[in-house]
C-alpha positions in Angstrom: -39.7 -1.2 71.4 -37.4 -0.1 74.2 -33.6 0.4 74.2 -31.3 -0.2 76.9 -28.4 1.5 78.0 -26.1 -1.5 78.5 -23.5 0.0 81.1 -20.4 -3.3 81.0 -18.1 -2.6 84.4 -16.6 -5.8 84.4 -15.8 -8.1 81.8 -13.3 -11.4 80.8 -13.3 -11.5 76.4 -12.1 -15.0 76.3 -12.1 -17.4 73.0 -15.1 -18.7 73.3 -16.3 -17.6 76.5 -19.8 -17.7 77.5 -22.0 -14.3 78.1 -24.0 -13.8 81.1 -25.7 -10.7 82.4 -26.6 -9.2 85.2 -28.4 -6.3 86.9 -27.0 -5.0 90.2 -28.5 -2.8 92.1 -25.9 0.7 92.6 -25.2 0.0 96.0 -23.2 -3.4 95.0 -21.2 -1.7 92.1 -18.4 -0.9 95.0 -18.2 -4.9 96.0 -19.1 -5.8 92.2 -15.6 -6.0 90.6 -13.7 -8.3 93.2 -16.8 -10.8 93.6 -16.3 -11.0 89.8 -12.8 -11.4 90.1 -13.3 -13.7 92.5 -15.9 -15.9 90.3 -13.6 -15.7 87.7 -11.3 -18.0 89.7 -12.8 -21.2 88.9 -15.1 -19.7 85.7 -12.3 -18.2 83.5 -14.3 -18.5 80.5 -16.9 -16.9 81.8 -17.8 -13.2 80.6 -19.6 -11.6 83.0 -21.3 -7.8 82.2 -23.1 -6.4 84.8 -25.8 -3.5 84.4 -25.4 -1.2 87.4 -28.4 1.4 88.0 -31.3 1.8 91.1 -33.4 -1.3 91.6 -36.7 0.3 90.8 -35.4 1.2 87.3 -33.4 -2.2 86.7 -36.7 -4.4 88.0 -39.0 -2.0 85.1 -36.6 -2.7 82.1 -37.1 -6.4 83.3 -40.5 -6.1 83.2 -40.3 -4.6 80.0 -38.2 -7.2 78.3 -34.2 -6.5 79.2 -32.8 -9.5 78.3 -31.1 -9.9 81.9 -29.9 -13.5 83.6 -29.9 -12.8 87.3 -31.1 -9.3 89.4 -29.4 -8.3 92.3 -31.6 -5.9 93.7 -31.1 -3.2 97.0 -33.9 -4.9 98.6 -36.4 -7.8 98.5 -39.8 -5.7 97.2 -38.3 -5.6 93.5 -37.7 -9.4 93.2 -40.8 -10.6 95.1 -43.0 -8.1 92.2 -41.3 -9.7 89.2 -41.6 -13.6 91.2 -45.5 -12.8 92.0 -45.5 -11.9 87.5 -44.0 -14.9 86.9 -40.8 -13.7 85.8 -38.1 -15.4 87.6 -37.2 -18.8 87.8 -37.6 -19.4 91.2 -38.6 -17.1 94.7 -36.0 -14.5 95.8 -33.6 -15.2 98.2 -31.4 -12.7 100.1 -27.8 -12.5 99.8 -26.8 -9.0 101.6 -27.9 -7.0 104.0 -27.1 -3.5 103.8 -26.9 -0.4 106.5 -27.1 3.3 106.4 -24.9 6.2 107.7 -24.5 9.8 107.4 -21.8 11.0 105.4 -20.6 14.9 105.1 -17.0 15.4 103.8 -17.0 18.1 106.5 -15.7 17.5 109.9 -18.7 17.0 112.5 -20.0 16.4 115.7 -21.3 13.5 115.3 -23.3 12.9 118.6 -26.3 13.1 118.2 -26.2 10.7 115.5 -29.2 11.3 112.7 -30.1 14.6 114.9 -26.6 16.1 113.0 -28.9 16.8 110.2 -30.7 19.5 112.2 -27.1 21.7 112.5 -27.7 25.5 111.5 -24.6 24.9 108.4 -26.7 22.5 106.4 -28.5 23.8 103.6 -29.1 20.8 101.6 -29.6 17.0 102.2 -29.1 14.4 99.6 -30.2 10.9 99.6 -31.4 8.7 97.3 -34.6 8.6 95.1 -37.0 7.0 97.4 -39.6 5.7 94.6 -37.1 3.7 92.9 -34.1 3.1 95.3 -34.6 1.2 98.4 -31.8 3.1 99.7 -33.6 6.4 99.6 -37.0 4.7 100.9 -35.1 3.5 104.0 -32.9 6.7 104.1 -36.2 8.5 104.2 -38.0 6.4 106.8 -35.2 6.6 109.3 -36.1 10.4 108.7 -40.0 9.9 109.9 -39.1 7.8 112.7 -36.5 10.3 113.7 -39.3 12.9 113.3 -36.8 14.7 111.2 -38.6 14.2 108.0 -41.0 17.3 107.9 -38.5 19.7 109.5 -36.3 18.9 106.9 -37.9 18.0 103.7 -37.4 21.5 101.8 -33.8 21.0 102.4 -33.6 17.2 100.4 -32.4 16.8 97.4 -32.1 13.4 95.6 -29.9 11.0 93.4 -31.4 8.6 91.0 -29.2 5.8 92.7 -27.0 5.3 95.8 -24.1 6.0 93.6 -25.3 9.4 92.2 -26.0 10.4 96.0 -22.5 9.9 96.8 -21.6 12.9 93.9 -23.9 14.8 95.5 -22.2 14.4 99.1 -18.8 15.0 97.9 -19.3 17.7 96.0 -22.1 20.1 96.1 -24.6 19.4 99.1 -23.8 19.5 102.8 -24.4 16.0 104.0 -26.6 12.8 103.2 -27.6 9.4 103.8 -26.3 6.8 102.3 -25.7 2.7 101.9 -22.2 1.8 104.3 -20.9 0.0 101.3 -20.4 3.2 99.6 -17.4 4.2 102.1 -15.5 1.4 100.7 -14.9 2.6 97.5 -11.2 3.3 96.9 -12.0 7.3 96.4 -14.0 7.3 99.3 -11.1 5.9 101.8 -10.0 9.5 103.5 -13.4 9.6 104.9 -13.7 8.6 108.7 -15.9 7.0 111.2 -17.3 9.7 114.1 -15.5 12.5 112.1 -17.0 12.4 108.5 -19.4 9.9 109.2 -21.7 7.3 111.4 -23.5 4.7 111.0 -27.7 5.1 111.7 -29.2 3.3 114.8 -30.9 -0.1 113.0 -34.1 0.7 115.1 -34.6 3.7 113.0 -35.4 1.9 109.4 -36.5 -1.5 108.4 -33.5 -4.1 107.5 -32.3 -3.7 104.2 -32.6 -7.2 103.2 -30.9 -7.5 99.5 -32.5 -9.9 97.3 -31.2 -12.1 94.2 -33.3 -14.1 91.9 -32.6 -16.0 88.5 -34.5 -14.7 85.7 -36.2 -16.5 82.9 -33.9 -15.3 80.2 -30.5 -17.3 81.9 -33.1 -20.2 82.8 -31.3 -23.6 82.0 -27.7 -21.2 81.7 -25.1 -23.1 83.6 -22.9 -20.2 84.0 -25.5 -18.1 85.2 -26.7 -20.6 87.9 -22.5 -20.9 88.4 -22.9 -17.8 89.0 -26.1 -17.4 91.1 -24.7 -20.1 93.3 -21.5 -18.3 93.7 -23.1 -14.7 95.4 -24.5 -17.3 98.0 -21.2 -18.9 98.9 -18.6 -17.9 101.3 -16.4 -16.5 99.4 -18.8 -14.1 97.6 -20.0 -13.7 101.7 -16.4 -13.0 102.3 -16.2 -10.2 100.2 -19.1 -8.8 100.6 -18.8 -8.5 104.6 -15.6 -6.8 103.0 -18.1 -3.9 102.0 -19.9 -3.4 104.8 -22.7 -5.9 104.5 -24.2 -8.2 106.9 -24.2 -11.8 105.5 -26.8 -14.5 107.1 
């Protein structure tokens, strides 16, 4: 039987409070702690522990059983799979959209945009695991349609999540490619636009639409649907435009 490494961020112990869980894709565990703040303003009692890791691996521990409520996922591939197996309570529905940019905690020309990753100084590239975080499948097709990707493949090096990426940026490769909410992290605040980093033409890489669904274990849950209809209201939109995101 599988284990699970429950990873709690966030929670409210109350008397008697009620237990939902939830899977976030990496990406979100910047934004994840004020939107639960913000939840908790009229769901006190609710206790809310959120398992943060790359979509690919959340959406397989799903499939294998995790006893998650709702699955907020770094795109809408992930969700639609475990809808088509019949393991959600309803379709998928998205609630973010994210962007790219290039980060290096060098000071760079920053130009050329994407073509910065072709300067003679940079040795090694990190972005994030392309097979399991949609992250690194966008950060790598904005490569390909930069015609970048084969020039510069020997130089990549990649994180299990967006998160994990973001180690890698700050301290041991050159630059990398990661999700725009990552720059609002508290620790990542002395980095700045046009000098440490820029955001990636849209044209380059499909639109990161993130997608939410309700899974069977918090079916009939009316904290978790409380919650599941708070990420889609405008105060979750709020703070999540906060981050970076694009809200529709």
């Amino acid at each position: 039987m599988k284990k699970y490494i429950v990873l709690v961020l966030w929670s409210c112990i109350t008397l008697g409070a009620t237990d939902i869980t939830v899977a976030v894709a990496a990406n979100v565990g910047y934004a994840i702690e004020p939107l639960i703040k913000a939840f908790h303003e009229t769901h006190p009692n609710t206790k809310v522990n959120i398992i943060l890791g790359s979509s690919g691996k959340l959406s397989a521990q799903i499939k294998y059983g995790a006893p998650f409520d709702i699955f907020m996922s770094a795109n809408m591939e992930y969700p639609d799979m475990l809808y088509h197996e019949n393991l959600t309570v309803s379709k998928p529905i998205v609630y973010a959209r994210g962007a790219l940019v290039v980060l290096s905690k060098k000071k760079r020309d920053y130009n050329g945009s994407i073509q910065v990753l072709e300067d003679s100084d940079i040795h090694k590239i990190a972005i994030a695991n392309p097979k399991t975080a949609p992250y690194g499948a966008a950060a790598k097709e904005a490569l390909v349609n930069a015609k970048l990707y084969e020039k510069l493949r020997h130089k990549l090096v990649y994180g299990e999540s967006v998160s994990q990426t973001v180690t890698y940026i700050t301290t041991v490769v050159d630059i990398g490619i990661i999700a725009k909410s990552s720059l609002f992290s508290p620790h990542m605040h002395h980095f700045h636009e046009a000098i440490h980093w820029v955001e990636l033409e849209e044209n380059l890489y499909t639109p990161i639409d993130q997608g939410m669904v309700m899974l069977k274990s918090g079916e009939g849950n009316n904290e978790v649907k409380a919650f599941y209809d708070f990420m889609l209201g405008a105060k979750a939109k709020e703070i999540l435009k906060s981050f970076g995101y694009k809200v529709l």
